[in-house]
C-alpha positions as CSV (number, residue, x, y, z in Angstrom):
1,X,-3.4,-5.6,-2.7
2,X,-1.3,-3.8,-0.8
3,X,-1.6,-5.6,3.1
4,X,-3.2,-3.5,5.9
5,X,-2.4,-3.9,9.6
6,X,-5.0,-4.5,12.6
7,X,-4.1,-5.4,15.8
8,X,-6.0,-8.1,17.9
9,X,-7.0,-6.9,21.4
10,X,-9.2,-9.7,22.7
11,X,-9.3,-13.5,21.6
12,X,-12.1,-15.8,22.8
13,X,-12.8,-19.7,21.6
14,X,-15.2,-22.4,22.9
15,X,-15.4,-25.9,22.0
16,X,-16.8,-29.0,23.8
17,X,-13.3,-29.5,25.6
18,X,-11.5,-26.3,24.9
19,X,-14.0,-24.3,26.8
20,X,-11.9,-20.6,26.8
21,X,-9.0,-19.4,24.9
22,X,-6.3,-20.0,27.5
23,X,-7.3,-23.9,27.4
24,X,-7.6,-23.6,23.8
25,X,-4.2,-21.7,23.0
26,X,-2.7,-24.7,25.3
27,X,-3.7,-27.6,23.8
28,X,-3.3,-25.7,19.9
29,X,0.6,-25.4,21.5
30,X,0.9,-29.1,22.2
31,X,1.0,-28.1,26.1
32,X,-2.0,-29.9,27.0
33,X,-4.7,-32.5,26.1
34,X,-8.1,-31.7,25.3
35,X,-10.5,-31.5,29.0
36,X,-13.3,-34.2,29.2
37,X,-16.2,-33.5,26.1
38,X,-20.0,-33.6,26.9
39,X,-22.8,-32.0,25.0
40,X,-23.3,-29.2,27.3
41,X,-23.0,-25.6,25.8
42,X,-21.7,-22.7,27.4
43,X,-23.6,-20.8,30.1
44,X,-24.4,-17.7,28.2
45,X,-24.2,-15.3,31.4
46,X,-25.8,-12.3,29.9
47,X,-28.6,-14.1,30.2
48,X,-31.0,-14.5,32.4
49,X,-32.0,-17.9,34.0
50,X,-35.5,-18.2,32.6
51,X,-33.8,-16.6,29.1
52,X,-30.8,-19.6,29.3
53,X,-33.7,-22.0,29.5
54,X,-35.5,-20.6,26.3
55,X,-32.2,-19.8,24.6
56,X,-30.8,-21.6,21.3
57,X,-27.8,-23.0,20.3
58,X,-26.8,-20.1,18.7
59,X,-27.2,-18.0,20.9
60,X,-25.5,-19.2,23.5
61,X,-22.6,-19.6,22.0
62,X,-22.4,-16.4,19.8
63,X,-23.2,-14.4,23.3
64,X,-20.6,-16.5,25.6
65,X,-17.8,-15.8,22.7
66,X,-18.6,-12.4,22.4
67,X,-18.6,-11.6,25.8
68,X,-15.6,-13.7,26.7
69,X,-13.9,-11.2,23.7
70,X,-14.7,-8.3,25.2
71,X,-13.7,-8.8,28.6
72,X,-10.5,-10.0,27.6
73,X,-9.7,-6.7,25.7
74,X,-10.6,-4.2,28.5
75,X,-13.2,-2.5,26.4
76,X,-16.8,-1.7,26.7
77,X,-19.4,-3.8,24.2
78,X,-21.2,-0.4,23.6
79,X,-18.0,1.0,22.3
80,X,-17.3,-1.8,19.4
81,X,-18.8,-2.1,15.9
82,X,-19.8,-6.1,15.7
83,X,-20.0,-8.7,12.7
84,X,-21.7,-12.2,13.7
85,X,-21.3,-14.8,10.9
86,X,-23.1,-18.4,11.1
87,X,-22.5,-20.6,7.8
88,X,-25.3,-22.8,8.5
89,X,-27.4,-20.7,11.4
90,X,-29.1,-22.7,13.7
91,X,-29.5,-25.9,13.2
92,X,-31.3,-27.4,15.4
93,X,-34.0,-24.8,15.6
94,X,-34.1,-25.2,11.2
95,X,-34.6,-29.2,12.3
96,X,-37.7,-28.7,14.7
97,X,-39.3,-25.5,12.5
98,X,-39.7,-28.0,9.3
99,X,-40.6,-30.9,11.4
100,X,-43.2,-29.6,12.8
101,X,-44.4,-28.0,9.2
102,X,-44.2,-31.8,8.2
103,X,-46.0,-33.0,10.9
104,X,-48.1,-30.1,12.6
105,X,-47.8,-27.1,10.9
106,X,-50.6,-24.9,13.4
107,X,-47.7,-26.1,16.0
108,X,-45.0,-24.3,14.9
109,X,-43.8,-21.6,17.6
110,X,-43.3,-18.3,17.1
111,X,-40.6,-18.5,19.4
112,X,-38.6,-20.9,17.5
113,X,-39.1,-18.9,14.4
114,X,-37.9,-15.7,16.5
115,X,-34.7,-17.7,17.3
116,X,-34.3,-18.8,13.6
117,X,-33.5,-16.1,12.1
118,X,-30.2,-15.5,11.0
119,X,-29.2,-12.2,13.0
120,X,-31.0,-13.4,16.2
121,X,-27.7,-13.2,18.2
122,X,-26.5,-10.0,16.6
123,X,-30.4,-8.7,17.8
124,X,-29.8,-10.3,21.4
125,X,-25.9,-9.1,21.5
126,X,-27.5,-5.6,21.6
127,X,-30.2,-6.2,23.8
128,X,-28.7,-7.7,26.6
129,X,-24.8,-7.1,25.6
130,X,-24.6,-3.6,25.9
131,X,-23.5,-3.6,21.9
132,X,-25.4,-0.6,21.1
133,X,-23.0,0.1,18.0
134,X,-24.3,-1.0,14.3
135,X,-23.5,-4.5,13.8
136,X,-23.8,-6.5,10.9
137,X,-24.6,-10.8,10.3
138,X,-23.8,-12.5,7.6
139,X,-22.7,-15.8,6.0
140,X,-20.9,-17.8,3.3
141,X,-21.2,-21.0,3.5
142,X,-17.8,-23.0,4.2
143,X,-16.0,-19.9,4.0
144,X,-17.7,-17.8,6.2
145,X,-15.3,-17.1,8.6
146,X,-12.9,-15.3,5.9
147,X,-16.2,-13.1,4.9
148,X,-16.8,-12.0,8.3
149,X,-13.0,-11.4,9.0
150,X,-12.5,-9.2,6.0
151,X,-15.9,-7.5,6.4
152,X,-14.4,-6.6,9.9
153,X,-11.0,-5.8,8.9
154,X,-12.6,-3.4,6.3
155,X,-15.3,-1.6,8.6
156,X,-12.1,-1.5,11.4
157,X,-9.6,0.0,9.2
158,X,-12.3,2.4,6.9
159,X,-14.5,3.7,10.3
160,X,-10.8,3.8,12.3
161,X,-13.2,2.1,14.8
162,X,-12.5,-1.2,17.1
163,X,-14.9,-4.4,15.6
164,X,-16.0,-7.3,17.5
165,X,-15.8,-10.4,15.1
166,X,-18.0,-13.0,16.2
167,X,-18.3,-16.6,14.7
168,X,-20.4,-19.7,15.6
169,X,-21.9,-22.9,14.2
170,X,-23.9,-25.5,15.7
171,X,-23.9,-29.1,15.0
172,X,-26.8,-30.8,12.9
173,X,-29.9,-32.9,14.5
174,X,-32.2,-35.1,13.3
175,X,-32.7,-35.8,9.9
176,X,-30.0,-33.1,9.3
177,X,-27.0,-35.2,10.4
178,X,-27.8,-37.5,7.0
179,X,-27.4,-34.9,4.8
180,X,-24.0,-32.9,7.2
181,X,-21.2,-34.6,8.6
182,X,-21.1,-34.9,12.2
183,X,-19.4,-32.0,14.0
184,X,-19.1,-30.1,17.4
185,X,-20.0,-26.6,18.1
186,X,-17.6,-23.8,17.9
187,X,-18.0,-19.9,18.8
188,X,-15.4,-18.0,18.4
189,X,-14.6,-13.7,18.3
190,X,-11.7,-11.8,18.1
191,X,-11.7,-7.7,19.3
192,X,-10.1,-5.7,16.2
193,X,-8.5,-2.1,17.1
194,X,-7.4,0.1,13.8
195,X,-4.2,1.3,15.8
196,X,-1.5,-0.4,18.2
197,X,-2.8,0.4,22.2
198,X,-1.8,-1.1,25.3
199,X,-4.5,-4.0,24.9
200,X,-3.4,-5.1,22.0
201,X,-1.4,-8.8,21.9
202,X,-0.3,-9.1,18.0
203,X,-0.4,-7.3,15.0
204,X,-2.7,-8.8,12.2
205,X,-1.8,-7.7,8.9
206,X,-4.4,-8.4,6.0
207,X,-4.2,-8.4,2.1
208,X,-6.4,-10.2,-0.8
209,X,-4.5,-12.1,-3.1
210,X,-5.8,-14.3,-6.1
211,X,-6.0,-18.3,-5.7
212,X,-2.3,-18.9,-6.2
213,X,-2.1,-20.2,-2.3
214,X,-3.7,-22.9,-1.2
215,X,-5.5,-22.2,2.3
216,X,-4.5,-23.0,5.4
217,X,-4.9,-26.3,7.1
218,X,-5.7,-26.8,10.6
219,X,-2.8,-28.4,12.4
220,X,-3.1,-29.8,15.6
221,X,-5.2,-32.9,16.0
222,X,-7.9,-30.7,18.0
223,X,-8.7,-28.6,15.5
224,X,-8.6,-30.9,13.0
225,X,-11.2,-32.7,15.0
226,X,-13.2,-29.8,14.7
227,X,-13.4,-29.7,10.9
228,X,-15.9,-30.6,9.8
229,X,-17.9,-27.2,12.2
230,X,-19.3,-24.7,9.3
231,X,-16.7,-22.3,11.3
232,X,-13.6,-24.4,10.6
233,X,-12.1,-21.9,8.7
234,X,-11.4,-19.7,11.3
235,X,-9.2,-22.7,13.0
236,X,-5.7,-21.7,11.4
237,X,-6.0,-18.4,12.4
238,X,-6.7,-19.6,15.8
239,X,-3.7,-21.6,16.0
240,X,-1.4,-19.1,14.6
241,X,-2.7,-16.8,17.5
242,X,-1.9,-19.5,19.9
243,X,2.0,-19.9,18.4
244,X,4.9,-17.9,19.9
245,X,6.3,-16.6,16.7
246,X,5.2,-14.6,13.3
247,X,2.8,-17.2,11.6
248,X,1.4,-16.8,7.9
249,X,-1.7,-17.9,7.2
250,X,-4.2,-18.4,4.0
251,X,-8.0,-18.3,4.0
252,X,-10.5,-19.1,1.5
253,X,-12.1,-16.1,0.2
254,X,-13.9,-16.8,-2.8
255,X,-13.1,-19.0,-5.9
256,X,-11.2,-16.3,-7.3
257,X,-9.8,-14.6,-4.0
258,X,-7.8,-15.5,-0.6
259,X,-7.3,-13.6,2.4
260,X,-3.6,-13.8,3.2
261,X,-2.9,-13.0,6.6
262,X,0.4,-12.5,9.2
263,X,0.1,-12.9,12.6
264,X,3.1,-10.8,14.4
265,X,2.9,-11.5,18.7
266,X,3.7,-8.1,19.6
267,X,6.6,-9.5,21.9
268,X,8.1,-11.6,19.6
269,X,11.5,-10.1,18.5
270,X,12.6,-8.4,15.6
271,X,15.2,-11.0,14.3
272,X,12.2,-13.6,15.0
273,X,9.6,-11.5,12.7
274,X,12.2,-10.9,10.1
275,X,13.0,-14.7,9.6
276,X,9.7,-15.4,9.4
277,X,9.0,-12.8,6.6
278,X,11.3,-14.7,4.6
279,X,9.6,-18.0,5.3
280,X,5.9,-16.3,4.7
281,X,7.5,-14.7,1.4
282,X,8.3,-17.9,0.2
C-alpha cells in the first residue's frame, strides 16, 4: 500500500508518574526519571466538581487526554472529527455491575450502567467538550490502538478533515485482576491534520503492509512498565514522537496486517531524514 502522510498537531499522554506529554517525552528520552506514582487519576477539568465525584475511570482519563490534545494543537474541539478506543472499557465499573448481579441484582445502578457503556466518554466528550463533530468508539482487544489509529488516519485523509484520536485503558479490580495482569492506567490522544500548518510538529506517514515485520517494542523501561495497559500498543509510537530524529515504527494490525508507520520531526534536517530512510528501508 502505497504510504499516506498526516501530520500530528497536538500530543497528549497520562500515566501514574508521567502525568502530561512534556514529562512523558522526557523521561521516553532518558532526560528524566519517572515523578512519584500514586493511584490518583487525572482531574478531568471539563467536569464539574459534583460530575468528577460521580465520574469513572474512563472517563476521566479519556476527557483529561483529549482535552490536554486539543489545547496543545491551538484548535477548537468543535472543529475535530474524534475516534475514542478502549480495549477492555471500564473495568472497574464491569467489576461492580456483575458483582452486584451476583450478589444484589435489584441494586444494580443505573448510573453505573450509564458509565459502562463503551462510548460513554465519546457521549461525554460531546457534551461537555465542545466536540460537536461525529465521533466514533471502538475497540480491538490488544491491538486497539492500531484500529483506532488507522480508523483516524483514514477518516483524516478521506474527509481532508483534522481527527482527535483518543485512547485509554483502566487497570482491573477485584476478581478481575486474577483473570488480567496487573497494569496502570494510560490515556493517551494525538490531533491529526490532513495537510502540513503552522501547528503541526512531525509528519506521520502511514501504509498497511502484510505480517512480514514484527511490531514494535516499547523501549524505555517506562513504557515497558506500562505493558501490560490494554493501550500498550500505542507506546512505540509515543516514544518515536518523543525521539529527535525520523523513527520507523510497526503496529499490530491484524493477524494478516501491520500498520507501518514513520515519524519525520518537522525540524529534523534533511540529511538526518534521508539516513534514516535507509535504516527504516532496511
Amino acid at each position: 500500500m502505497t504510504e499516506r502522510s498526516l501530520f500530528v498537531e497536538g500530543v497528549a499522554f497520562w500515566a501514574p508518574g508521567l502525568p502530561d506529554w512534556d514529562c512523558a517525552k522526557a523521561v521516553f528520552r532518558g532526560e528524566r526519571a519517572p515523578g512519584p506514582t500514586d493511584n490518583r487519576l487525572p482531574t478531568a477539568t471539563l467536569l464539574t466538581a459534583s460530575e468528577r465525584r460521580r465520574a469513572p475511570e474512563t472517563v476521566a482519563l479519556a476527557l483529561e487526554a483529549a482535552h490536554m490534545a486539543v489545547a496543545a494543537s491551538g484548535r477548537q474541539a468543535n472543529d475535530l472529527l474524534a475516534v475514542f478506543v478502549s480495549a477492555h472499557g471500564d473495568l472497574p465499573i464491569i467489576d461492580f455491575i456483575c458483582a452486584t448481579l451476583a450478589c444484589d441484582p435489584l441494586q444494580v445502578s443505573p448510573t453505573k450502567f450509564l458509565h459502562s457503556i463503551h462510548n460513554a466518554p465519546a457521549g461525554l466528550w460531546s457534551m461537555v467538550g465542545g466536540g460537536w463533530q461525529p465521533n466514533t468508539t471502538l475497540t480491538a482487544f490488544d491491538r486497539s490502538f492500531a484500529a483506532g489509529l488507522l480508523e483516524a488516519a483514514v477518516q483524516c485523509n478521506a474527509e481532508e478533515q483534522a481527527v482527535l484520536l483518543v485512547g485509554y485503558d483502566t487497570a482491573a479490580t477485584g476478581v478481575l485482576t486474577e483473570a488480567m495482569a496487573p497494569c496502570d492506567a494510560l490515556a493517551v490522544a494525538l490531533v491529526l491534520a490532513p495537510e502540513r500548518s503552522a501547528r503541526s510538529t512531525h509528519r506521520l506517514g502511514w501504509a498497511l503492509h502484510g505480517t512480514e515485520r514484527s511490531p514494535t517494542p516499547p523501549l524505555s523501561a517506562a513504557a515497558r512498565a506500562l505493558a501490560n495497559n490494554g493501550m500498550a500498543d500505542a507506546l512505540p509510537l509515543f516514544e518515536a514522537l518523543a525521539a529527535l530524529a525520523p523513527v520507523c515504527v510497526t503496529l499490530a494490525q491484524s493477524p494478516q496486517q501491520t500498520l507501518q508507520l514513520t515519524i519525520e520531526p518537522l525540524s529534523a534536517t534533511p540529511a538526518a531524514t534521508r539516513v534514516e530512510a535507509v535504516q527504516c528501508e532496511k
